[in-house]
N, C-alpha and C positions, 0 to 999 in steps of 0.2 A: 615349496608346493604352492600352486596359484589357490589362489583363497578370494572369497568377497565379500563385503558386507553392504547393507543398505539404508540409505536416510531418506532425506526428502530434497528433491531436483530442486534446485531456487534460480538456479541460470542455465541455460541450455551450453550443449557444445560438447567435445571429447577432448581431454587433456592426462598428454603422460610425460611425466617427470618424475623427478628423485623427490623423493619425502623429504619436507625443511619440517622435524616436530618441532612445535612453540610449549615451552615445558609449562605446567600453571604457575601463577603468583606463590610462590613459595612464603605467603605471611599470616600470620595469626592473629586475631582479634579478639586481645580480653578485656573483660571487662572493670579494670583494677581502677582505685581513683587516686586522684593527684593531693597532693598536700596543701594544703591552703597557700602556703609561700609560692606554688609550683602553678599556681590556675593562669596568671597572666603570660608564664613562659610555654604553658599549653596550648592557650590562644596564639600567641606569637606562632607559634609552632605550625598550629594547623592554616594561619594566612600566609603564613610561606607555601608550603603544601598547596594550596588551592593558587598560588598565584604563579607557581612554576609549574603545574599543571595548564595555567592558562597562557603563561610564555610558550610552551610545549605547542600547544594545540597555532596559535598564532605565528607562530614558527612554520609549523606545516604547510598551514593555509597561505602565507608570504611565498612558499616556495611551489604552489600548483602552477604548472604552466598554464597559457593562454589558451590554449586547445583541450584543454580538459573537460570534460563534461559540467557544468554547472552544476550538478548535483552535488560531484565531490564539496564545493564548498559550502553550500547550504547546508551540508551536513556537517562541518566539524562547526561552521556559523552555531548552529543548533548545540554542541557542546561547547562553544564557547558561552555561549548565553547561561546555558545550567550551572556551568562553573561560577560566574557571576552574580547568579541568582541568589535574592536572600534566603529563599526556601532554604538550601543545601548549604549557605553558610552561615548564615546566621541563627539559626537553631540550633547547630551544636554548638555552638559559642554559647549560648543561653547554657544549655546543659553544662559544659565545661565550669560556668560560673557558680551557677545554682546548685549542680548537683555531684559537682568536681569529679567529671567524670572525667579521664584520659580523650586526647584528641580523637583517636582512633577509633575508640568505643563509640564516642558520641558522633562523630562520622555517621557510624552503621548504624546507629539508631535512628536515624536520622531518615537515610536512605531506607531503612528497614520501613518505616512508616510509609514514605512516598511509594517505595513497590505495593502495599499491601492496596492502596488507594487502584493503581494500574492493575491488579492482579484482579478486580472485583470486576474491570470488566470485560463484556461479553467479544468485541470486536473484534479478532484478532489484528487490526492494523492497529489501533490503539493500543492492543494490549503488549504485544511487541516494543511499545516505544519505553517497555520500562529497560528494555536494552539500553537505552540509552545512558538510562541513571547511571544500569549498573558500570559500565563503561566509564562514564565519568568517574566516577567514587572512584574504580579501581583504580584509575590514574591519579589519582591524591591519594591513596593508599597507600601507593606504589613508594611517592612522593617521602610519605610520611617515614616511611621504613627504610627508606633508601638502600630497597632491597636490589640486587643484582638479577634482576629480572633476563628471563633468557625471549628476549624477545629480538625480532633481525635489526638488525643498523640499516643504515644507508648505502655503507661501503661494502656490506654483506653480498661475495661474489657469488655465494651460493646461490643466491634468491633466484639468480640467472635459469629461466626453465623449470623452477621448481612449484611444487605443490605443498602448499600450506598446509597444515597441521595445525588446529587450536580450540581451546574449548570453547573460544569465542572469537570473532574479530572487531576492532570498532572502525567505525565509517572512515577513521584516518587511517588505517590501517590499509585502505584500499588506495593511497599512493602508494606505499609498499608495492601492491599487487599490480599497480598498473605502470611506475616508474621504473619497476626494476626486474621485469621480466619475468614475473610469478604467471604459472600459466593457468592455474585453480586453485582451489580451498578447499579445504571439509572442516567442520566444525565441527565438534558433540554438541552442542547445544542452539539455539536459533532459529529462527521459521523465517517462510517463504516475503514475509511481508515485513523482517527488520530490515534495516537500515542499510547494514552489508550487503545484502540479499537483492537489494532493489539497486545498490551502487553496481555491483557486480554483474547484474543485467545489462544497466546503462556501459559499463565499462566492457562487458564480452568476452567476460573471464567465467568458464564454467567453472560450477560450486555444487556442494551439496551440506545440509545441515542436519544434525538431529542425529548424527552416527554415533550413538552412544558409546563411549571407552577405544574408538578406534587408538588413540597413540597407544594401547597396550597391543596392539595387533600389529602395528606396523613403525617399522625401525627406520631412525633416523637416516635419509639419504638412500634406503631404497626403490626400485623403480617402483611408482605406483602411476594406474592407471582410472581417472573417475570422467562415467560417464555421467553428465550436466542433461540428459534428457530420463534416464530410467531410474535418477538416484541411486548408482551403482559403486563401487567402490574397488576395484580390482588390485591387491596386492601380489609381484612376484609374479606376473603375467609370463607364461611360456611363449615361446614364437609365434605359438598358432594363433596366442589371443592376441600378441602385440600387433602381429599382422594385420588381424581384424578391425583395430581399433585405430592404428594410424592410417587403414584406408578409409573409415568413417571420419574421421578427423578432417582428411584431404578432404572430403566428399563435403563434408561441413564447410571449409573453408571457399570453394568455390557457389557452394549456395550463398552463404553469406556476401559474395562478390554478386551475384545474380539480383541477390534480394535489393542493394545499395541502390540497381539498376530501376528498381521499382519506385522510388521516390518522389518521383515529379510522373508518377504513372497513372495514367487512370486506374479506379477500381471498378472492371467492368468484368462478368463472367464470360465464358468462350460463346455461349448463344445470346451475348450482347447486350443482356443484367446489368443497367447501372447502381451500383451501392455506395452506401454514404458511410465512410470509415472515420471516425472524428477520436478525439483522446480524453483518455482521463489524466487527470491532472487533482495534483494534493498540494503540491509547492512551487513557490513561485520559481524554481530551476526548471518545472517540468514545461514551463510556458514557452520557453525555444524550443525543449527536445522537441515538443507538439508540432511546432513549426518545422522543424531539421528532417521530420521523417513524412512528412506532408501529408498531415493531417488535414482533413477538411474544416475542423473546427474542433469544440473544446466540447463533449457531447455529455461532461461529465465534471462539474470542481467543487470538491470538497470541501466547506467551511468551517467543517468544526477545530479546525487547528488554532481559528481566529479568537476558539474562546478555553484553549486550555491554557495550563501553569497561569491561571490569573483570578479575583477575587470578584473583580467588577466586570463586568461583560464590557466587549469593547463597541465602542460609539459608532456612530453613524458615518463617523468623516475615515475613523479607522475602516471599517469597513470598502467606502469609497475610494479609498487610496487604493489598497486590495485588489478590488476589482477592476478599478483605474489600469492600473499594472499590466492588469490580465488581458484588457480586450486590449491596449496599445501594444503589446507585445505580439500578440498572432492577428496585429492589424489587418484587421475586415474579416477574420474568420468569425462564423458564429461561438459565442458561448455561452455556456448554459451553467448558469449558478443553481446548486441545490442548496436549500434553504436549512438552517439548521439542523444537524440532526443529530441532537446531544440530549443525555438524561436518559435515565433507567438503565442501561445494562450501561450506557457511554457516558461513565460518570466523569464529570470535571469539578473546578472546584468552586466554579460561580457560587455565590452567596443566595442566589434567586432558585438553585438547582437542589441546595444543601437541604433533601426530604424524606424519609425513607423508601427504601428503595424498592419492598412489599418481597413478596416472597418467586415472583416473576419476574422481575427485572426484563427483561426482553420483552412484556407483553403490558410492560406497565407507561408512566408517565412520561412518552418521548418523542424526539422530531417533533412533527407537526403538533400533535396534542400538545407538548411542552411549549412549542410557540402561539398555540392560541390561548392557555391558560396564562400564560406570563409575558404580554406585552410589552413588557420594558425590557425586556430580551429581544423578542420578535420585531418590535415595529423600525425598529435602528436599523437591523439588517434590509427591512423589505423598499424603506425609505433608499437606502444605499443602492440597492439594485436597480431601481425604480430612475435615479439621478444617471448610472453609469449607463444603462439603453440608450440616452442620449449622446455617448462617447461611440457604439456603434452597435453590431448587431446582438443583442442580449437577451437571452431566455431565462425563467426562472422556474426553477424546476420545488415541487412538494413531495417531500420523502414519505413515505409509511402510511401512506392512505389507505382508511379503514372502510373511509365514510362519505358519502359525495358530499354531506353538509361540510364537511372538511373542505371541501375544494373550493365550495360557494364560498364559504368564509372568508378562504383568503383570498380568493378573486376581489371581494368584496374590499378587504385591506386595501390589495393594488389600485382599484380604481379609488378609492377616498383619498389616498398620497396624492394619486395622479391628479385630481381633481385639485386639489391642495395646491399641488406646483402648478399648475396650470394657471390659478388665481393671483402665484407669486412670480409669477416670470419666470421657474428655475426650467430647463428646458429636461425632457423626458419624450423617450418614445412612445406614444399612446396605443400603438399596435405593438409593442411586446409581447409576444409570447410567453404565456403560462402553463406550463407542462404538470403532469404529476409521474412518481412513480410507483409502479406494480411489483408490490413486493411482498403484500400479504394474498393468500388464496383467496380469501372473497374480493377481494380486488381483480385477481384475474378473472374469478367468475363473472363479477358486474363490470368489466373491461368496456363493453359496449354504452354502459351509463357513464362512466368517466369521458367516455371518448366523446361526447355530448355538451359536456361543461369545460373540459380541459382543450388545448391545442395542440397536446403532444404527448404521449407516454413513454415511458423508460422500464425497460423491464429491470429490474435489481436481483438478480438470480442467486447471490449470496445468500441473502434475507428469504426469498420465496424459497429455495428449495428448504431451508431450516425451517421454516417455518411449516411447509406444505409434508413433509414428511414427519417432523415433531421431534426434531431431533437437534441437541446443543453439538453444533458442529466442533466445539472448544475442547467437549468434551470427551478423552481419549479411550475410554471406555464406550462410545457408543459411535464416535464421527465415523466411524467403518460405514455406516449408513447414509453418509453425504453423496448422494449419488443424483451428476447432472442425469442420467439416463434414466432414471425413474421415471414409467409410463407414464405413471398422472401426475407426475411435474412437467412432464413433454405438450401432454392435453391441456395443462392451466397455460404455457407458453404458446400454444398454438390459440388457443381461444383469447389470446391479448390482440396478438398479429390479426386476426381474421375480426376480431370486432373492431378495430384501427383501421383496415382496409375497407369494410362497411362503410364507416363514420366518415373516409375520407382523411383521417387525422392521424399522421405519421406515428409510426412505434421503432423505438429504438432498444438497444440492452447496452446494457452499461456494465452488469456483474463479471465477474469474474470467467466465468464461463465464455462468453462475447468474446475474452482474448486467448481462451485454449483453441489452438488450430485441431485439437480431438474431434470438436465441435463445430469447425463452421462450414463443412457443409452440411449436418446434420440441420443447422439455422438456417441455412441457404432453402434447405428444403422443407422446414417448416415458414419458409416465406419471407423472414428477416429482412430487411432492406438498409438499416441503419443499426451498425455497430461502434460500440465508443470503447476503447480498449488501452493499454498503457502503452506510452509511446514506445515501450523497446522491443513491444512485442505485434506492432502497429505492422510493422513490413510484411512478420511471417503471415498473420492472418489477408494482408492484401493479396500476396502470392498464391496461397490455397485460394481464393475467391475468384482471381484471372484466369484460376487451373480449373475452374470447373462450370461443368453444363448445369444450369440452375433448374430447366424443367423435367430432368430425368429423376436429379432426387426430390421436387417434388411429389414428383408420383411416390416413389418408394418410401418418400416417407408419410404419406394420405395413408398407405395400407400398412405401415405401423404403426399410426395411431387407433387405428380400425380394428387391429388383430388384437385377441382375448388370449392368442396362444403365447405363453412365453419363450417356446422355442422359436415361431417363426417370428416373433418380435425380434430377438437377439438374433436371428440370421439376416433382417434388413438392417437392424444399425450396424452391422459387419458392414453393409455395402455405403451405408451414410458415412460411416465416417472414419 
């Protein structure tokens, strides 16, 4: 009997294949201790473990082809490094000696510690990366036990058309899916923003996560069905659904041909709206995609990856190199560096950050407030930024502005570096652009006061809606509340847009919202002009923006900001979006 269940969409697309289940790690971890004689062959023990874990992974990475997406490697890169790392191995060695604890125990205690650090914070892109840990450990686990793990091979002819099964996948995991003819995944566990998740985009393999105990629901090697747009899950599909499902499929597959078409396309709307589509970008892999899907520029790069798993905050030249990278790689597109935005809920382990963390962590010491309290954090990065506008077109962007003395301040920063280089010969663009973004609601209400002192806004719609409705998006007891559609988070977004077109002074959105195509003409029609979005999802939102007349849904949306009724409010974002 057809049956279904549901998680959460992480890659679009329709896929139907024969169930491959991935059984779990079948191993135990206790916590017994070793005998004094026995401490140096537990050591022994567990550097084998971690070192044929990192054959393992380098193995992998040897064998990606040349056409692969860059991310696949930057991400087992990424577990290669952790494996390597003395965090994860040289603390249980400490243990194993000190407190002769078994390899395996002292493994998890280990790891147990580094998750609880990722667990505390608020981010979900950060907090996600304790995927990663977990992922590594398991593979020295695995290592350790040399347990018979039922996980697919290489030669596995099964994988041919099949849909994955597992309570997890790690980032290597996705040459499995993309070398060998796997057409999805579901996992029980995972969000939209690991590792998998974001591979699996860039790769075009629909997925879903978060299907809590599906292998108890569906058998090895039957037909299953998961739609990649509704987080749907169809087990045992009868004809009538199969039907439905390989016509969507078709219908998918030809858009996707349509969309490819779009690349080197203008983004113009049908009544001849030119938009400025730009990407976000977190790793140095995302810097070609940016490019490959033709991006206008970078409207959006992440920095704080520059200051995790490390003690000392990284230098000024670190930095330079960084962004070096960035602007030569999408040579002559603009981009726009955001300036730290770590501490309080985005805890790391800088030494400069180690403070308590109050009873708000989201509303306390962070981004910008962190970089003008603690300059020997801040002024390396601004100095860095400041050198690479002279390599080409470069904005810098201020996260969490509360307060316009925040903005003055570090305007103030930029011109005393500039001034500085100026007097030393190092060359620097003197008209770089300084941006801020709109992320808190008194920010969007004094939108028109920033747009005065800054040159460019960014709306952060992640932050504003959490913040504007009062609610920890993390938290699953209440996120049912995280709603783009919320009137007066619609009003604080329009009152950004319409004090930017006053001022003269561009407004963009960078959140997450900017790349849901639910949404863009709902932004079309509250007036949007520059959107900054992830590159795999860069194409779908160009194509909805070419497919549509930009001055009809402004009207329709003027009179749903207008309307008090929540019926006839909910019957024009029927027609926005």
């Amino acid at each position: 009997m057809t049956f279904s269940l549901h998680g959460v969409a992480v890659s679009r697309g329709v896929a139907i294949g024969n169930a491959y289940v991935i059984a779990h790690d079948e191993f135990e971890v206790r916590d017994h201790l070793v005998e004094a004689y026995e401490i140096e062959s537990e050591v022994a023990r567990l550097r084998a473990a971690i070192e044929a874990a990192a054959v393992h992974l380098r193995s992998m990475h040897d064998k990606i082809p040349a056409h692969t997406p860059a991310d696949v490697a930057a991400f087992i890169d990424t577990h290669l490094l952790m494996v390597s790392d003395a965090t994860l191995s040289e603390e249980p060695i400490r243990l194993i000696r000190e407190r002769r604890y078994n390899a395996a125990w002292a493994l998890k205690c280990q790891h147990d510690a580094i998750v609880a650090a990722f667990e505390q914070m608020d981010d979900p892109y950060l907090r996600t990366r304790r995927d990663d840990i977990d992922h590594v450990v398991n593979r020295i686990l695995r290592n350790l036990f040399s347990a018979g793990i039922s996980k697919p091979t290489a030669d596995d002819t099964r994988l041919q058309g099949a849909i994955l099964l597992a309570d997890d996948l790690a980032p290597a995991d996705a040459l499995l899916m993309q070398h060998h003819g796997v057409v999805g995944f579901v996992t029980e566990f995972g969000g939209p923003t690991s590792h998998t998740s974001i591979l699996a985009r860039s790769l075009g393999i629909p997925g879903i996560v978060g299907v809590r105990h599906v292998r108890r629901f569906v058998r090895d090697g039957e037909t299953l069905i998961i739609d990649g747009n509704e987080g749907v899950v169809i087990g045992e599909p009868d004809q009538r659904v199969l039907t439905h499902y390989q016509r969507r499929r078709s219908e998918r597959l030809k858009h996707s041909v349509a969309l490819n078409k779009l690349k080197r396309a203008s983004c113009v709307t049908r009544d001849g709206v030119a938009l400025d589509l730009q990407a976000n970008v977190e790793l140095p892999s995302d810097f070609e995609a940016a490019r490959e899907v033709g991006a206008s520029g970078v409207g959006l790069y992440r920095t704080e990856f520059l200051y995790m798993n490390r003690i000392d905050p990284p230098t000024e030249e670190e930095h330079f190199e960084t962004y070096r990278q960035l602007v030569q790689t999408v040579s002559g597109l603009p981009v726009t560096i955001r300036t730290l935005d770590i501490g309080g809920d985005k805890q790391v382990e800088l030494a400069l950050t180690a403070r308590p963390k109050g009873a708000n962590p989201a509303l306390g010491l962070r981004a910008v407030r962190l970089g003008l309290k603690e300059m020997t954090l801040f002024m390396p990065q601004i100095r860095a930024i400041v050198r690479a506008s002279a390599l080409g077109p470069v904005r810098m962007m201020i996260p969490m502005l509360s307060q316009l003395d925040e903005a003055r301040q570090v305007i103030e920063l930029v011109r005393n570096v500039q001034a500085e280089f100026g007097a030393d010969g190092v060359p620097f663009d003197p008209q770089m652009p300084v941006g801020g973004m709109i992320e808190v609601p008194a920010a969007a209400a004094y939108a028109d006061g920033f747009a005065h002192v800054l040159d460019f806004l960014s709306i952060g719609t992640n932050d504003l809606i959490q913040y504007a409705i009062a609610i920890d998006r993390a938290n699953e007891e209440v996120n049912y509340l995280y709603d783009p559609l919320n009137p007066g988070l619609l009003r604080l977004i329009s009152m950004t847009i319409k004090a930017g077109a006053r001022v003269k002074v561009p407004v963009a959105m960078c959140g997450e919202m900017a790349g849901d195509t639910r949404y863009t003409r709902l932004l079309l029609g509250l007036g949007l002009q520059s959107f900054s979005v992830h590159p795999s999802v860069l194409l779908e939102v160009k194509g909805v923006i070419n497919d549509a007349y930009s001055k009809p849904l402004k009207s329709l949306a003027e009179r749903a900001l207008k309307t008090t009724d929540p019926e006839r409010f909910k019957s024009l974002l029927v027609e926005l979006t």
